[in-house]
C-alpha positions in Angstrom: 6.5 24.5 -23.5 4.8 23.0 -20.8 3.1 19.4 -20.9 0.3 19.7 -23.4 -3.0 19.6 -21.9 -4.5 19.1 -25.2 -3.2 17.2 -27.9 -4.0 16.1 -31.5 -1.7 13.3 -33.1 -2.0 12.9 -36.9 -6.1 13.0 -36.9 -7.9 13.0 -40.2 -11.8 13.4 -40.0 -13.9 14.7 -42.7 -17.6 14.6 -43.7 -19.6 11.5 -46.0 -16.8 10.3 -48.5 -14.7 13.8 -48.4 -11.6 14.0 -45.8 -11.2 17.5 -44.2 -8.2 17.1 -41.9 -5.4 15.1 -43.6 -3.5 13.9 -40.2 -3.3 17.2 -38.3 -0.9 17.3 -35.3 -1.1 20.1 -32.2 -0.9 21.0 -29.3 -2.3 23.0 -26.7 -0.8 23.5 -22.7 -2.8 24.4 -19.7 -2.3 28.5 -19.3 -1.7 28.8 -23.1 -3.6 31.1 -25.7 -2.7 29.0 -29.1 -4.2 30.1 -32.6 -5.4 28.2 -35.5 -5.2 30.6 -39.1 -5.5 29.8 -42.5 -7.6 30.7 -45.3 -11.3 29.6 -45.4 -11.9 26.2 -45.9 -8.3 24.9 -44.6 -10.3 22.8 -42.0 -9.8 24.8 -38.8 -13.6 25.0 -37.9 -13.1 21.0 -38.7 -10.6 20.5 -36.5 -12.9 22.1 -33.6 -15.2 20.3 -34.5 -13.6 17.1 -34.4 -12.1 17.6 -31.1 -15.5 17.8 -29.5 -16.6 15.2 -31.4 -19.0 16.6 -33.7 -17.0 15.2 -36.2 -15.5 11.9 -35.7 -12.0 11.1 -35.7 -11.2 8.4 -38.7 -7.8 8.0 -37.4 -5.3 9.5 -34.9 -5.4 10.6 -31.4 -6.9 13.1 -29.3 -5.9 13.6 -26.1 -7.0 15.6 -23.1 -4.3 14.9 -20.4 -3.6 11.4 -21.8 -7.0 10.7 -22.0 -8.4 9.6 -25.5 -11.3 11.1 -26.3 -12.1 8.7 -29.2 -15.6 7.3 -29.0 -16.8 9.4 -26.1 -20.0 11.8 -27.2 -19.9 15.3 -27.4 -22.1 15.8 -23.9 -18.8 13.7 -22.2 -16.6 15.4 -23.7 -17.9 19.1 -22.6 -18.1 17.3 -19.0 -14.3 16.4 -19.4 -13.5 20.3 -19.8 -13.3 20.8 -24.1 -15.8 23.2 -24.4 -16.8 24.9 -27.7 -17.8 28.3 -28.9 -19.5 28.2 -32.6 -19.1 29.8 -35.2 -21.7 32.3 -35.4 -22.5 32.4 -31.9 -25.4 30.1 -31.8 -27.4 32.0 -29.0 -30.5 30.4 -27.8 -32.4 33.6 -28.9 -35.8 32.6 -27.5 -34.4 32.0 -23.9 -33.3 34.8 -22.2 -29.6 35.8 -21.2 -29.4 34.6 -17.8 -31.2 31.0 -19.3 -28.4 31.0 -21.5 -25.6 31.5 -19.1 -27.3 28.9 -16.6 -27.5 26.6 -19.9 -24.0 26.7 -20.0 -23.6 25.4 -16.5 -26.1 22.6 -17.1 -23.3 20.1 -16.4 -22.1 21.7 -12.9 -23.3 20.8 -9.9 -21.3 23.5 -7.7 -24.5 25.4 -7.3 -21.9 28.4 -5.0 -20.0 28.5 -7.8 -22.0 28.8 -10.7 -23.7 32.1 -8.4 -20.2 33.1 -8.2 -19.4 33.1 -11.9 -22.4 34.4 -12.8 -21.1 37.4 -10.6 -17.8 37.5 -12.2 -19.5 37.6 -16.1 -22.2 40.5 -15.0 -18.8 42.5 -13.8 -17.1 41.3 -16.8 -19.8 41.9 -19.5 -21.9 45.0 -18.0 -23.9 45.1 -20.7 -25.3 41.5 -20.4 -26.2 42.6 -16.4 -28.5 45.4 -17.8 -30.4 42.6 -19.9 -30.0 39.6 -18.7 -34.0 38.9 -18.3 -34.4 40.2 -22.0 -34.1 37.4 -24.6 -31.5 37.0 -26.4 -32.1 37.5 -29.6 -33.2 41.1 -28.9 -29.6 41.8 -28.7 -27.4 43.2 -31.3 -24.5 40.7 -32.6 -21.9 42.2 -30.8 -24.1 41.5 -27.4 -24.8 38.0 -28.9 -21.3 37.2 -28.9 -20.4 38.4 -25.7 -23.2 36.6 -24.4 -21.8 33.3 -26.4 -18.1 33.4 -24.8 -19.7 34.2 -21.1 -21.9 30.8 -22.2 -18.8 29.2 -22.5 -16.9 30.5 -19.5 -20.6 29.3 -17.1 -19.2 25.5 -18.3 -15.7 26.1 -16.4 -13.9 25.0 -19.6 -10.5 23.3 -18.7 -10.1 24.1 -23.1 -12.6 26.6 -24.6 -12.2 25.8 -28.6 -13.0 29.5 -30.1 -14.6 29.5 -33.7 -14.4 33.0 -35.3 -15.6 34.9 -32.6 -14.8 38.0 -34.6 -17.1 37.0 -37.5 -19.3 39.8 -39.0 -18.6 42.2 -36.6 -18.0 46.2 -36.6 -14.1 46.7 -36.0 -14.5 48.6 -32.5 -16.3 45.6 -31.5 -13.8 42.9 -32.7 -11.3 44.9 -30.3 -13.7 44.2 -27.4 -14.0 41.2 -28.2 -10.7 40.2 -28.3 -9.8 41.7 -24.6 -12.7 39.9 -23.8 -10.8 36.6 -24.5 -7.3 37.6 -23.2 -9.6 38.7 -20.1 -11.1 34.8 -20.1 -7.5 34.1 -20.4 -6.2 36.2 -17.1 -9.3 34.6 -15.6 -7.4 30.6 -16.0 -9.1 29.6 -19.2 -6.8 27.8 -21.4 -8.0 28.7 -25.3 -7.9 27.5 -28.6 -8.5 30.0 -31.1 -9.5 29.7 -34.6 -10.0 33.1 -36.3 -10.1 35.0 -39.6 -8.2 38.2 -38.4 -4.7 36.5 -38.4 -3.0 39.4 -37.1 -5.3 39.8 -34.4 -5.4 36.1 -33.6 -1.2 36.4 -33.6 -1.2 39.5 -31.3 -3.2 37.8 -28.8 -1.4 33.9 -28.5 1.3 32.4 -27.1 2.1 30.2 -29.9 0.4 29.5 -33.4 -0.5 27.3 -36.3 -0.7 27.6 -39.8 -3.4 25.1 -42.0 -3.5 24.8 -45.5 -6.2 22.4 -47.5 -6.0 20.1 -44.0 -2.5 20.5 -43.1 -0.5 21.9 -40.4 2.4 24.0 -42.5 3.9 25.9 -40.0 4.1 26.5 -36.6 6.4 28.0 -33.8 6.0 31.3 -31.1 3.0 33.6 -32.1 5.4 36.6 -31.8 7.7 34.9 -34.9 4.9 33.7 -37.0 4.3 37.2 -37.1 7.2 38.3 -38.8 7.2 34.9 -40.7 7.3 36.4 -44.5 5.3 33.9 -45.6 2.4 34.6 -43.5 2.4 38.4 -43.8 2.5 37.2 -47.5 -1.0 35.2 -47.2 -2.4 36.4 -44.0 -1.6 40.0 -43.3 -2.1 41.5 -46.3 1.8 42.8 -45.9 
């Protein structure tokens, strides 16, 4: 593997009195699609969130090139590259869809090349060209999702962290969604995925995790962690 670009060394972080992550450990290389699974409430949305620094690191390292990211804010960090997706896509519904993409490019000051991306997501998402003066919460959740990974892409993310972009959608549209990212991917975007569908999630990265209750448990090539009998066992359904 190639010099990790990201990189999390034994980090625990939690909320009030209760510890989430119990020293997690993993990393992520520039060019790389790499997946965090597990069963809700094993702390991947935590360990997202911890990396931006939502949630504060008690103890360990996070890294970003060698850089610790300990004690910077959240705004610093996205101007460092570690850009998140939420969970649940977290539209700004009142604004409308171009305010939303030019929100996500609030940090730039490449004014040619935020024009430019915006021209690459209209060709990329058609359907967000058609509407991009409506608001967005007049679009449907598939739309809103879209709309939330091309908000991402408008930060020129060295990382995007991915939470569940799949949640609560139709299946035809969790296929979309997913070219969508290996599209982000073919576009220079190095990811971080945390999603439900683990076979999905497998199909799609170069290499994988596995957490249980806080824990990294296994790890290795996405293509063997797919054949890994424990994990079609508890993630599959196999």
């Amino acid at each position: 593997m190639a010099q990790a670009m990201l990189r999390l060394e034994q980090v625990r972080s939690g909320y009030g009195p209760t510890e989430i992550l119990k020293g997690v450990s993993l990393e992520v290389a520039a060019g790389e699609i790499v997946t965090l699974i597990g069963a809700n409430g094993a702390g991947k949305s935590t360990a997202l969130n911890t990396i931006c620094g939502v949630v504060r690191a008690r103890s360990g390292r996070i890294t970003l090139e060698g850089r610790d990211l300990a004690g910077l804010a959240t705004d610093q960090i996205a101007g460092l590259g570690v850009v998140q997706v939420p969970e649940g896509r977290k539209v700004f519904a009142e604004m409308t869809v171009l305010e939303n993409l030019e929100l996500g490019a609030y940090l730039r000051r490449d004014r040619s090349g935020i024009r430019s991306d915006l021209d690459r997501i209209f060709g990329l998402f058609p359907a967000l060209a058609g509407r991009r003066r409506q608001s967005a919460g007049s679009l449907s959740g598939g739309e809103q999702q879209m709309l939330a990974l091309a908000r991402g892409f408008m930060a020129k993310p060295r990382v995007l962290l991915l939470d569940e972009p799949s949640l609560g959608l139709a299946p035809k549209l969790v296929l979309t969604v997913f070219e969508i990212v290996r599209e982000l991917h073919r576009l220079g975007v190095t990811i971080l995925l945390v999603e439900q569908n683990a076979y999905l999630a497998l199909a799609t990265a170069h290499r994988g995790y596995v957490m249980e209750t806080g824990r990294i448990t296994l790890s290795g090539p996405a293509a063997e962690l797919l054949e890994n009998q424990e994990v079609k066992r508890a993630y599959l359904g196999e």
